[in-house]
C-alpha positions in Angstrom: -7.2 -5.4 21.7 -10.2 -5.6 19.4 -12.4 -3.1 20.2 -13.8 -0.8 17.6 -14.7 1.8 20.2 -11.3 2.0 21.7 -8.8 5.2 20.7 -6.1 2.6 22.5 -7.3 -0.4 20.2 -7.5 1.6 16.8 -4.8 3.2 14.6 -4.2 4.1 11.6 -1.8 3.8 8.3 0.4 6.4 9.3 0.6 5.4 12.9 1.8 1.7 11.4 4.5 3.0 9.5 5.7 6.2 11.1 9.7 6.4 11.7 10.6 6.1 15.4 11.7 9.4 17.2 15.0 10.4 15.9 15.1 7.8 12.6 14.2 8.3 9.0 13.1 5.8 6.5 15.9 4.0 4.8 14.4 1.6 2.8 11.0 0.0 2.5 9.3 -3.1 0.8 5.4 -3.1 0.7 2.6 -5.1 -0.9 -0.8 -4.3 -1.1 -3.8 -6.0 -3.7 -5.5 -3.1 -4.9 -3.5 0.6 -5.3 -4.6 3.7 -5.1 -1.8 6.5 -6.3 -3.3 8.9 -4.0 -3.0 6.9 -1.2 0.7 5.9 -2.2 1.9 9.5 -2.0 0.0 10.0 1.7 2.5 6.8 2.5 5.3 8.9 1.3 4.5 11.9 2.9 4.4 9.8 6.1 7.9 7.7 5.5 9.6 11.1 4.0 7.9 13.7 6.0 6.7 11.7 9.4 3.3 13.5 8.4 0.0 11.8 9.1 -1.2 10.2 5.9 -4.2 12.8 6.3 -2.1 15.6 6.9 -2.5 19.1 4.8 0.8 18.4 2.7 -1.9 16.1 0.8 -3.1 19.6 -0.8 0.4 21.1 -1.1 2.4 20.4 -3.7 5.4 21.9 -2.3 5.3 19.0 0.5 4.0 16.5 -1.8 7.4 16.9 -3.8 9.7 16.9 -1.2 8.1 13.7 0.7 8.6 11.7 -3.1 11.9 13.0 -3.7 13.2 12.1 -0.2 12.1 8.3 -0.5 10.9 7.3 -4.4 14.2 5.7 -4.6 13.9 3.9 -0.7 10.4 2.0 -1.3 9.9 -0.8 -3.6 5.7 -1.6 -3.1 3.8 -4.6 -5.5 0.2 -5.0 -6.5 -2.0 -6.9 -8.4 -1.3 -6.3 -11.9 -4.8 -4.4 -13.3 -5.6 -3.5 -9.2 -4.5 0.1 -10.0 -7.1 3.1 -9.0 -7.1 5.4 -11.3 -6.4 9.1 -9.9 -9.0 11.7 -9.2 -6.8 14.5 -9.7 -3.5 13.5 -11.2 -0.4 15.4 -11.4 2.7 15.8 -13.1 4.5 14.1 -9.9 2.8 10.7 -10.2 5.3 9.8 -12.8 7.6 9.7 -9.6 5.4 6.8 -8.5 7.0 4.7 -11.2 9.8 4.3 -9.9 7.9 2.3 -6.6 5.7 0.4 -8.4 5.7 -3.3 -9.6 2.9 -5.1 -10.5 2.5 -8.8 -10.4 0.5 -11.2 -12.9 0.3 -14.4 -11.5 0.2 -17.3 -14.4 -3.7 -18.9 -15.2 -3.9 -21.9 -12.4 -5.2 -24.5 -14.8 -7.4 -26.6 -11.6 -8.9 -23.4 -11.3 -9.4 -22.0 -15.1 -8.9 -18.7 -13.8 -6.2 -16.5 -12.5 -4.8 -16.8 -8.2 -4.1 -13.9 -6.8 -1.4 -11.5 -5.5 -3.1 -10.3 -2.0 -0.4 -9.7 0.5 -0.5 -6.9 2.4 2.7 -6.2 4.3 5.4 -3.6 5.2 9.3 -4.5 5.8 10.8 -1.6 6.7 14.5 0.0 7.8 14.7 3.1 9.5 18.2 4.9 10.6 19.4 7.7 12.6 21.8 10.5 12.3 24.8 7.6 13.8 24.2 5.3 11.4 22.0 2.8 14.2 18.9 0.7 11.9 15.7 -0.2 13.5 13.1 -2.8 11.4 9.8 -2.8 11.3 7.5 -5.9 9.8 4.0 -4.8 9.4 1.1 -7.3 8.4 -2.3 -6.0 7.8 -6.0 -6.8 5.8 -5.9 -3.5 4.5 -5.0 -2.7 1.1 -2.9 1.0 -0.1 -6.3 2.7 -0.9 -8.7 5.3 1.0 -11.3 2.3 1.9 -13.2 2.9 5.1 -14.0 -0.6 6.0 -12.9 -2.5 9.1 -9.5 -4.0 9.1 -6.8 -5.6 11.0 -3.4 -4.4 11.8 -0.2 -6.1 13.4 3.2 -4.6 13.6 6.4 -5.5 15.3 9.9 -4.0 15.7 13.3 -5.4 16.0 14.4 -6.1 19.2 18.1 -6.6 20.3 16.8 -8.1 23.4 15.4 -11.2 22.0 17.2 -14.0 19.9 14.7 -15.9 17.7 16.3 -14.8 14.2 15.0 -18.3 13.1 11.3 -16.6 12.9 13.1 -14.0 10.6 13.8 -16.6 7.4 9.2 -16.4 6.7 10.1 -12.6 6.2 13.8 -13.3 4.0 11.6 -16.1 2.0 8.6 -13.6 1.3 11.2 -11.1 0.3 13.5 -13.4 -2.4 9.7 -14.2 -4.0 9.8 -10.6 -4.4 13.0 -10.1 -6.3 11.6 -12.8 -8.8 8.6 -10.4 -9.4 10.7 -7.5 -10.7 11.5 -8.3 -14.1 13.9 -7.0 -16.6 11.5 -4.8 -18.2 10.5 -3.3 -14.8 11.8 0.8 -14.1 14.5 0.7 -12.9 14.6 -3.0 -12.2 18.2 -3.7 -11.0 18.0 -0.7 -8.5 14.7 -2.3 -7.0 16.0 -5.7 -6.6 19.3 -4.3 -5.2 17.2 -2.3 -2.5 15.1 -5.7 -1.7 18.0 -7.6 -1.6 19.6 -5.2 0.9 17.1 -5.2 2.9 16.5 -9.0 3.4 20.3 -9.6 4.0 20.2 -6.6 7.0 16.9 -8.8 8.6 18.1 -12.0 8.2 20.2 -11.2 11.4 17.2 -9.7 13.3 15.2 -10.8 15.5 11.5 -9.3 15.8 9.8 -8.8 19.4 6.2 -9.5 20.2 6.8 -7.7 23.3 3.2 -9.0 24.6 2.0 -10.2 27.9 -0.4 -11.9 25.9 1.5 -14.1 23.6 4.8 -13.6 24.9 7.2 -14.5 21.8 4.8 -17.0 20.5 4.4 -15.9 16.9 5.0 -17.4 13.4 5.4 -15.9 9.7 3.1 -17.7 7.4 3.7 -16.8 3.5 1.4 -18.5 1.6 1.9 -19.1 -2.4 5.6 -18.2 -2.9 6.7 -21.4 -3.9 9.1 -24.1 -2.5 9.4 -21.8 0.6 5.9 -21.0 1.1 3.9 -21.9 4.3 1.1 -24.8 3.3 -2.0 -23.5 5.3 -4.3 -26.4 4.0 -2.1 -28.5 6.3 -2.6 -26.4 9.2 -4.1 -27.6 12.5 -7.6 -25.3 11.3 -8.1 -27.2 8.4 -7.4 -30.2 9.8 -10.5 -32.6 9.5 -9.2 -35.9 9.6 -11.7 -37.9 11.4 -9.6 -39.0 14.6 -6.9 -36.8 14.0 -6.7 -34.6 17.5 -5.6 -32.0 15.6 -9.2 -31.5 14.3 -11.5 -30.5 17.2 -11.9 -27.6 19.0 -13.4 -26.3 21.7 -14.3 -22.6 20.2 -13.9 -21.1 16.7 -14.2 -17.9 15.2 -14.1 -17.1 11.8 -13.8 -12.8 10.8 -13.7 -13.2 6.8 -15.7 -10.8 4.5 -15.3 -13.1 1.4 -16.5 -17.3 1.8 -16.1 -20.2 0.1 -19.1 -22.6 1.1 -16.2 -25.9 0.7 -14.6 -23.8 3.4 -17.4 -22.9 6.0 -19.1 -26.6 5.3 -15.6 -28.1 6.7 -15.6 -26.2 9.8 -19.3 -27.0 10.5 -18.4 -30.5 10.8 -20.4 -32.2 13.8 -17.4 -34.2 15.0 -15.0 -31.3 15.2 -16.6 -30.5 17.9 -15.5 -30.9 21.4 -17.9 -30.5 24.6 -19.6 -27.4 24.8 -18.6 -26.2 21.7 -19.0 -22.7 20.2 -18.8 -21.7 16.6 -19.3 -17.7 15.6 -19.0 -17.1 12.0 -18.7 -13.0 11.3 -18.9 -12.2 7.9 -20.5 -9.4 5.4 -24.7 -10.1 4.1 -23.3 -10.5 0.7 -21.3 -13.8 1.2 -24.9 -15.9 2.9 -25.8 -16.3 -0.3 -23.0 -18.5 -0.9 -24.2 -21.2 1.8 -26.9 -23.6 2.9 -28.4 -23.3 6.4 -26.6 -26.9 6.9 -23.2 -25.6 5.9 -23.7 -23.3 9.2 -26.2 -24.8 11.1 -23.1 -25.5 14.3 -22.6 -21.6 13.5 -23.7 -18.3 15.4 -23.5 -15.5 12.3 -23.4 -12.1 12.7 -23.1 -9.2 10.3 -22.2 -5.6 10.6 -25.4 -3.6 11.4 -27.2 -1.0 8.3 -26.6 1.9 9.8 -22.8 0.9 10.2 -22.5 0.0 6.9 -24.4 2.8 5.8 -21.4 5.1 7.3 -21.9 8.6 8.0 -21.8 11.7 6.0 -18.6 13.5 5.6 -18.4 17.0 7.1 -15.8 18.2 5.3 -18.1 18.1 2.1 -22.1 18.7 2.4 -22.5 17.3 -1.1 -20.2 14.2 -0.3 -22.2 10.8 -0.9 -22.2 8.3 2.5 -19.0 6.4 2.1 -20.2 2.7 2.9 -17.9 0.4 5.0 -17.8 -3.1 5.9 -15.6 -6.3 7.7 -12.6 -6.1 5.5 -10.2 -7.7 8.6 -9.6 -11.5 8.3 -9.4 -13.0 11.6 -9.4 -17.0 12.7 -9.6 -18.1 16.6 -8.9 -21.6 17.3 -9.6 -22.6 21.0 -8.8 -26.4 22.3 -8.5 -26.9 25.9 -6.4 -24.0 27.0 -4.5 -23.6 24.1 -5.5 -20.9 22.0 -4.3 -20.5 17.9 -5.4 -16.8 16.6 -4.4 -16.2 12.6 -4.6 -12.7 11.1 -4.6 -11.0 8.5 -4.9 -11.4 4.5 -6.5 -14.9 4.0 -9.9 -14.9 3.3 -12.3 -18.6 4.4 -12.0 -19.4 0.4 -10.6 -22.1 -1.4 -8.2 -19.6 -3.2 -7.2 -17.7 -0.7 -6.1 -21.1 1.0 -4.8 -23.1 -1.3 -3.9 -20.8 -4.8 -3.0 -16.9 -3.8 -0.1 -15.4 -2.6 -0.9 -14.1 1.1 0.8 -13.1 4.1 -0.9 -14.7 7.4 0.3 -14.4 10.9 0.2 -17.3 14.1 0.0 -15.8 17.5 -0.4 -18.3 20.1 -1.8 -17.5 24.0 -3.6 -19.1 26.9 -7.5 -19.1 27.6 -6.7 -17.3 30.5 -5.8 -14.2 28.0 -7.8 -14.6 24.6 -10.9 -17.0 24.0 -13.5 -17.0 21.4 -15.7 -15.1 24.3 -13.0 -12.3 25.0 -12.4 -11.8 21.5 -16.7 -11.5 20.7 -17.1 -9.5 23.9 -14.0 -6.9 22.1 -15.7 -6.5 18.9 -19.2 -6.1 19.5 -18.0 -3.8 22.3 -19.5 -5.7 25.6 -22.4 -8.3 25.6 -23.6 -9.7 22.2 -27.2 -7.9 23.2 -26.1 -4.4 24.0 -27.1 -1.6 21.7 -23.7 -0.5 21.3 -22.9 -4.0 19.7 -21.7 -2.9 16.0 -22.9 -6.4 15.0 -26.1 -8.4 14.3 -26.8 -11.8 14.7 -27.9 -13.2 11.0 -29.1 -16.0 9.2 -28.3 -17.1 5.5 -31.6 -16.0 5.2 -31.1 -12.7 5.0 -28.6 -12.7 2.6 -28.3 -9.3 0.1 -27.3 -10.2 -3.1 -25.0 -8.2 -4.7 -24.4 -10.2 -8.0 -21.9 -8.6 -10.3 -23.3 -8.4 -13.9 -21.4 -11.2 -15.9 -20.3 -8.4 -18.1 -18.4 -6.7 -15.1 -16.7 -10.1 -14.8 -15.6 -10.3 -18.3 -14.4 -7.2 -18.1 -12.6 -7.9 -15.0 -11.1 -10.6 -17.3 -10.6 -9.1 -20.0 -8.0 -6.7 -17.9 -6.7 -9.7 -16.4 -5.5 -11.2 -19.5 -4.3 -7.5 -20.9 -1.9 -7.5 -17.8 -0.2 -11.0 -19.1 0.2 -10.1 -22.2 3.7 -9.1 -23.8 3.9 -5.1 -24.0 6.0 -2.3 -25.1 5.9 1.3 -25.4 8.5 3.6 -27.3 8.6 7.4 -26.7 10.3 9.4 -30.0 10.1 13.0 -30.4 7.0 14.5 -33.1 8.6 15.5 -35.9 5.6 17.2 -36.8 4.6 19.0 -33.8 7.6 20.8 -32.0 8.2 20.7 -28.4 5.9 17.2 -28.8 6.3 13.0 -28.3 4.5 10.4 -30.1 4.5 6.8 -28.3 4.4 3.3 -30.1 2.4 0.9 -28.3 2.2 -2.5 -29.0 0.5 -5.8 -27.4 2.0 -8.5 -29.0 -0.3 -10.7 -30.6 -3.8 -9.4 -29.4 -7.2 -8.8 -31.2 -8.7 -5.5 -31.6 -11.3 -4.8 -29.1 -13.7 -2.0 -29.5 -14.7 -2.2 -25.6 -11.5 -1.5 -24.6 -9.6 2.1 -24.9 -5.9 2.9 -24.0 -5.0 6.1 -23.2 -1.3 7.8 -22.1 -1.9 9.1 -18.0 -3.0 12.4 -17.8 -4.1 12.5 -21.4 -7.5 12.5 -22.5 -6.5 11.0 -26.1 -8.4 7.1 -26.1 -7.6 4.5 -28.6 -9.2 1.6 -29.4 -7.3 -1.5 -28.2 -5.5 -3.3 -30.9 -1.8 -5.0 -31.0 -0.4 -1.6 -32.5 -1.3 1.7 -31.3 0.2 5.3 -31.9 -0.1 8.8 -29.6 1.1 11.8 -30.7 1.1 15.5 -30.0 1.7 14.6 -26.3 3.0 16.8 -23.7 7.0 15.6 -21.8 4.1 15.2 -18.6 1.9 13.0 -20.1 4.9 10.3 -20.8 5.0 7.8 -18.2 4.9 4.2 -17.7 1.3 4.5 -16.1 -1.8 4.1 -18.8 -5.3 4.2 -18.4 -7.7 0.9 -19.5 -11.3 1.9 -19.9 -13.7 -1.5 -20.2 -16.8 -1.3 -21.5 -19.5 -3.2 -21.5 -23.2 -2.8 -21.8 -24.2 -0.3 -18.8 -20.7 -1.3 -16.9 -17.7 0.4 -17.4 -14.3 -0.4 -15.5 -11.0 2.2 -15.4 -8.0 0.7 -14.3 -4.3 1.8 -14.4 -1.8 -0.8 -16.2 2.0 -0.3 -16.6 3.6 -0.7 -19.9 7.1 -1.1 -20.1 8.4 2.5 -22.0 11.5 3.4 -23.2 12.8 6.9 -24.9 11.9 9.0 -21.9 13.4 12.3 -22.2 16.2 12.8 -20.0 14.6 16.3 -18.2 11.1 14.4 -17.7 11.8 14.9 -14.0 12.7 18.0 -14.1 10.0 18.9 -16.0 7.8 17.6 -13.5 9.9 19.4 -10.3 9.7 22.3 -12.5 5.6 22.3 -12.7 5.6 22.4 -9.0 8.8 25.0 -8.4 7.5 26.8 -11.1 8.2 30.7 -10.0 10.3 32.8 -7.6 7.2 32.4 -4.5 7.3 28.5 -5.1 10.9 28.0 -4.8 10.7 30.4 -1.7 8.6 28.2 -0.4 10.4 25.0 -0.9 13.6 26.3 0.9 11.1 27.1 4.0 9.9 24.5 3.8 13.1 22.3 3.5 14.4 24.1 6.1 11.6 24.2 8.5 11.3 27.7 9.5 8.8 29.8 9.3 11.5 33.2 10.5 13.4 32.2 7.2 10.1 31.7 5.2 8.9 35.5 6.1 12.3 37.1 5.8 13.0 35.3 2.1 9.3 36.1 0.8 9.8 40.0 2.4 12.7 39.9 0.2 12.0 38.1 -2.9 8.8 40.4 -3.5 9.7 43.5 -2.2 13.0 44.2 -4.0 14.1 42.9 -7.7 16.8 40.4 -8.0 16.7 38.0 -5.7 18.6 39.9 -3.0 19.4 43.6 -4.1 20.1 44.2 -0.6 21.5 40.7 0.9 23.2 41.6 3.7 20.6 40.4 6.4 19.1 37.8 4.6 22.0 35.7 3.2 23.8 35.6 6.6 20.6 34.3 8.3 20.2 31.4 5.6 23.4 30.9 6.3 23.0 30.3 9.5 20.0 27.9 9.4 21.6 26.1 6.1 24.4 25.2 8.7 22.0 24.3 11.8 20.2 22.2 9.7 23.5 20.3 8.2 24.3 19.4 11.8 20.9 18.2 13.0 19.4 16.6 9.8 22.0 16.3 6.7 19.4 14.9 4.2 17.9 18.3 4.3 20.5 19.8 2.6 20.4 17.2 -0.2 16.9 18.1 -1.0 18.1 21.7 -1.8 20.6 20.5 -4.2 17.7 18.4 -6.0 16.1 21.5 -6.6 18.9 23.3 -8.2 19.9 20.6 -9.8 15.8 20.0 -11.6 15.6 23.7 -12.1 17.6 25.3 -14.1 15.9 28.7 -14.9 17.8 31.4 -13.5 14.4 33.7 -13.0 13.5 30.9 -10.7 16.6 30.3 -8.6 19.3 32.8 -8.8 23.1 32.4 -9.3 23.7 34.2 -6.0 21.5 31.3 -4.4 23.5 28.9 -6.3 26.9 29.9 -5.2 25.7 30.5 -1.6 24.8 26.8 -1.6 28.0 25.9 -3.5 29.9 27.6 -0.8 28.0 25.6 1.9 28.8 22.7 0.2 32.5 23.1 -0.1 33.2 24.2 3.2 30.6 21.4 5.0 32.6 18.6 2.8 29.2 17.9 1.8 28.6 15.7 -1.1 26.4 16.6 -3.8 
């Protein structure tokens, strides 16, 4: 179940989220902490494509386009306001993105002086066939939307018409009406994105969601944490439970996975007189967080940490110059053991005090038998076989050897300093330059804010930086360098941080989309290649680009090609409709008629009409 080793026990993001054979995506609500664009638009290319999330179409813009026009207006995903990577290599279709995206900015806790966080990291998803029949998937995981390489932890189950335990459902509905208070008014698109969130928690609340498991049977509970009166209080849980003489406080075994600590936390399970007979405690954690504890806050503990070499990673072939990409324990994992009853909690919680008491999480309860799953089993999994064998990932570790990794305080106040950006009241207004035809000029402002000459704004895909201050002005901007997405550059001293932030805009031009389809359909070849690629063939694709370049016009001589489109145009309305919709998409975005020819245009108008098909 747990074994790093093990093609059956690992899997992937794509593998999670995939539509079932036959289904599409119909809608979709995510969460995630941190964001990484790139990663976003793999997830599309999976939901819209049912493409690996590594798959080629990563490099083809053609596919890329297609994926984020078939589901940009099906998937609703939130983050951690100031969490957001920014790209690599952006494009002119990341401003599709925006219509996904939420961030959320969760108010200063005033115990802590500081602000909790928004760390879910979940997937409710709808899926439907070609008769109309919906399938649900809830997904739970440790891993945030972003290329990391560490170790995480996934859990995903389906609906299930077999079982009736809707009751375990209302966790999911709950998590889901949190959401719909997170998209504000000033949010893209905001009433479409709680309409879609609301539609899909009133098709669930029906549903009933299936373990299917020999190993836990149907023994599993949804455990939101932080989303208010409905919210799942995990400091009252049996595993924090320390109450001397409560029962509910010993144990037989524990096991604690958590690459982030809070000493209060680990010092409360290492109680002596938690312990029943023969008790075990493992603690597995990254070298970074010893530092945080005493050896008596772990002195009932076994501790082990992921070996050098693992962490070290190894060198990417694809790319001899590539740097190692280091990984680590990112999965959050809690085993409880007393008597024969066994508790295991996954997956977003980390052992701190935040995590448990302040943050907004999403944490899973599985319950089992010793007979299936014990501390032992699980240790035996992960360090795949005895604790001594050389193919054991892990090391066993004392707070002794500890690696600091201290941020510099002025990365932390620069971390704050975008942290308190993200709350404050913006707006951005787009107007045409007068002065420089074909051009925009945006109006920021950040109401009430001080100038800050450590901080720089600039518009995405624009290398134009201004210094922070309550009122800023672009201008001589491009129609694809207007989007809701802007980059934050921190500085400080040798640090420097780069983070996107969304402001609300308004003024957008009302061909910015089509400007954008138009950058990637940008000549006769490209939208050649869309239609083949629409259409899935590779007999049209050679018989359209034969055509297309060898004669001028579109079709001089049509009479063997347009028949033939024809042909697969109506296949492909029988077996998969939504194809056909992405065509008109096209023609309706592009309007050059170098690009796509009237004759094309009434060929698909006479589809349409005689198919009934709506446009």
């Amino acid at each position: 179940m747990f074994r790093p080793d093990s093609n059956r026990d690992r899997t992937d993001y794509s593998g999670i989220l995939m539509p079932p054979d036959g289904y599409r995506l119909d809608r979709a609500v995510g969460t995630t902490y941190s964001l990484d664009m790139e990663a976003l638009t793999a997830v599309a290319i999976c939901l819209g494509l049912s493409e690996e999330t590594d798959s080629k179409l990563m490099q083809n813009p053609i596919g890329m386009l297609n994926a984020l026009q078939k589901v940009s207006d099906k998937i609703v995903l939130f983050c951690e306001a100031g969490q957001i990577k920014v790209p690599t290599k952006p494009t002119a279709l990341s401003i599709l993105l925006e219509k996904m995206v939420v961030e959320v900015a969760l108010p200063k806790d005033k115990q802590l002086g500081r602000y909790p966080s928004f760390h879910p990291k979940t997937w409710v998803l709808a899926y439907v066939n070609a008769d109309g029949d919906k399938k649900y998937r809830f997904v739970v995981m440790s891993r945030n939307l972003t290329f990391d390489r560490s170790w995480d932890i996934s859990f995903a189950m389906d609906s299930s018409k077999n079982v009736r335990q809707k009751k375990k459902t209302e966790a999911i509905c709950d998590f889901l009406d949190y959401l719909v208070t997170n998209v504000h008014n000033t949010s893209n698109n905001a009433g479409k994105k709680r309409n879609l969130i609301r539609g899909l928690c009133a098709d669930i609340k029906d549903v009933s969601f299936s373990l299917d498991s020999k190993i836990f049977g149907e023994n599993f509970e949804v455990l939101p944490l932080g989303i208010g009166k409905n919210a799942y209080r995990m400091q009252e849980d049996i595993l924090f439970c320390k109450e001397r003489g409560n029962a509910n406080s010993t144990f037989n075994e524990l096991v604690v996975m958590s690459p982030f600590l809070s000493e209060s936390v680990i010092a409360d399970f290492n109680l002596t007189d938690r312990a029943l007979s023969d008790c075990k405690r493992t603690l597995v954690t990254r070298r970074s967080e010893l530092g945080k504890l005493k050896a008596s806050d772990v002195d009932n503990f076994t501790i082990y940490a992921l070996k050098d070499e693992i962490i070290d990673g190894e060198e990417e072939i694809s790319d001899e110059l590539a740097d190692k990409k280091k990984q680590d324990i990112h999965a959050k994992i809690y085993l409880r053991r007393k008597y024969s009853d066994v508790d295991l909690y996954l997956v977003s919680m980390n052992a701190s005090y935040s995590a448990i008491n302040k943050n907004v999480e999403m944490m899973l309860w599985l319950g089992t038998k010793n007979m299936y799953l014990n501390g032992d089993k699980f240790l035996d999994d992960i360090f795949c076989g005895p604790a001594g064998d050389v193919k054991n990932p892990f090391e066993e570790v004392t707070v002794a050897d500890a690696v600091l990794e201290t941020e510099s305080d002025n990365r932390n106040r620069l971390e704050q300093k975008i942290k308190e950006l993200c709350r404050v009241k913006r707006q951005a207004v787009i107007q045409e330059d007068n002065e420089n035809a074909g051009k925009y000029k945006i109006d920021v402002e950040f109401s009430g804010i001080e100038s800050d000459s450590r901080v720089t704004v600039s518009p995405f895909n624009s290398k134009q930086e201004q210094t922070l201050s309550e009122h800023i002005e672009f201008s001589e901007l491009e129609i694809l360098q207007l989007s809701e997405f802007y980059e934050i550059t921190a500085r400080s001293g040798d640090d420097t941080i780069r983070r996107i932030i969304m402001i609300p805009t308004s003024g957008f031009p009302d061909d910015r989309e089509s400007a954008a389809v138009n950058s990637v359909v940008k000549d006769r070849a490209s939208f050649v290649e869309y239609i083949a690629f629409v259409l899935g063939d590779d007999y049209v694709a050679s018989m359209l680009e034969g055509k297309q370049m060898g004669e001028s016009g579109f079709f001089v001589n049509s009479s063997d090609a347009m028949p033939a489109l024809y042909e697969k145009m109506l296949k492909t309305s029988v077996e998969e409709p939504e194809r056909i919709k992405d065509i008109g998409y096209v023609l309706k975005m592009v309007t050059d008629k170098d690009i796509i020819p009237d004759e094309f245009r009434e060929l698909y108008e006479t589809f349409c009409n005689t198919l009934k098909i709506r446009r």
